[in-house]
C-alpha positions in Angstrom: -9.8 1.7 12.9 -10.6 5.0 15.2 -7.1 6.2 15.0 -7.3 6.3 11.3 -10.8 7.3 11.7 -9.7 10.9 13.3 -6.6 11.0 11.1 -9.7 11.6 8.3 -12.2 13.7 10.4 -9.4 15.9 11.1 -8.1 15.8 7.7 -11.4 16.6 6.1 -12.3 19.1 9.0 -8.8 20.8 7.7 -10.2 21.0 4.5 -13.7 22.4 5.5 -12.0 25.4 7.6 -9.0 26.0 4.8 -11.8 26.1 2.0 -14.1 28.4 4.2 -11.6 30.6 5.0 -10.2 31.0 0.9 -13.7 31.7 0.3 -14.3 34.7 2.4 -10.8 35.8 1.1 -12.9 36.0 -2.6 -11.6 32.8 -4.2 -13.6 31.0 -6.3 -15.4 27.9 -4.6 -13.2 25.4 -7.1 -9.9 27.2 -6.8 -10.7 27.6 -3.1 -11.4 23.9 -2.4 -8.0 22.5 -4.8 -6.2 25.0 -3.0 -7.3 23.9 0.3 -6.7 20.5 -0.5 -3.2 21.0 -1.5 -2.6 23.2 2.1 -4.4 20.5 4.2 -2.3 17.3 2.3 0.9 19.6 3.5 -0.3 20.9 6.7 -1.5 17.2 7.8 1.8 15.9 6.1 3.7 17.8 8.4 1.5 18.2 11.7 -0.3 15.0 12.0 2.6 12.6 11.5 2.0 11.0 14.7 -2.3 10.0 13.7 -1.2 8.8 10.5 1.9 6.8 12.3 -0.5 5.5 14.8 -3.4 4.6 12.3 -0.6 3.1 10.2 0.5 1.0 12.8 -2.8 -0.5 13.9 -3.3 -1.6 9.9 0.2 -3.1 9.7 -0.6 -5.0 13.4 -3.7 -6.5 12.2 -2.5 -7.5 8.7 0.7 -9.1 10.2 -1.5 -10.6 13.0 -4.1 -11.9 10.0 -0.9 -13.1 8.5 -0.1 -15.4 11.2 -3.0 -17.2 11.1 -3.0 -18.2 7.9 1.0 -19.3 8.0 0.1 -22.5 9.5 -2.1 -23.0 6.8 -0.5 -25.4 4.0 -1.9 -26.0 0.6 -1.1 -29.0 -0.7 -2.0 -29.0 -4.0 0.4 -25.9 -4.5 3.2 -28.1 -3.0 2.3 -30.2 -5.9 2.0 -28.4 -8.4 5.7 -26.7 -7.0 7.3 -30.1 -7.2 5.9 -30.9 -10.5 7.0 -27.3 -12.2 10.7 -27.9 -10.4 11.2 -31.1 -12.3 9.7 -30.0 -15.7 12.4 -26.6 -15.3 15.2 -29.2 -13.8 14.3 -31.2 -17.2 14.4 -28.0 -19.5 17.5 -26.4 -17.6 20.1 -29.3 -18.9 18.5 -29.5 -22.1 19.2 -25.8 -22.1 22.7 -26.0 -21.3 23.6 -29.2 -23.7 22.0 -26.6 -26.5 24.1 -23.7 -25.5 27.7 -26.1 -25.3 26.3 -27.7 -28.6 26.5 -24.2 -30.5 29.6 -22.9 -28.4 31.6 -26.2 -30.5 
């Protein structure tokens, strides 16, 4: 959580200094934030790869980590209710077919 936490302080600090400086340049205050919200997407897009790589990282380690401790986890009823909708489409399937060789004659 920190390393995506100061991928977005630095992010949003980007922001604050982009949208100060395009003030004192004479922008207006919304044309000066959308405009220093598109530089600060690009500028982080292309000088923080590694923060959002590393805060990406940690998110993809815990989800596949949560993951793995719910694999061993097995729910029966869906194994029945699996089994149950395999035979009802194994039952339909052939009628299918003797329908489709029926019109083919």
């Amino acid at each position: 959580m920190r390393p995506f936490l100061f991928y977005a302080v630095v992010r949003l600090g980007l922001w604050f200094l982009l949208w100060w400086l395009l003030t004192l340049v004479g922008l207006g205050l919304v044309l000066a934030g959308v405009l220093a919200a598109l530089i600060a997407m690009l500028l982080s897009i292309l000088f923080l790869d590694r923060l959002r790589n590393a805060a990406a990282l940690r998110w993809k380690a815990a989800d596949e980590r949560r993951a793995a401790r719910h694999a061993d986890e097995v729910d029966e009823d869906a194994e029945y209710e699996d089994a149950v909708l395999d035979e009802a489409d194994g039952e339909t399937g052939s009628e299918d077919r003797d329908e489709v060789r029926e019109e083919d004659r």
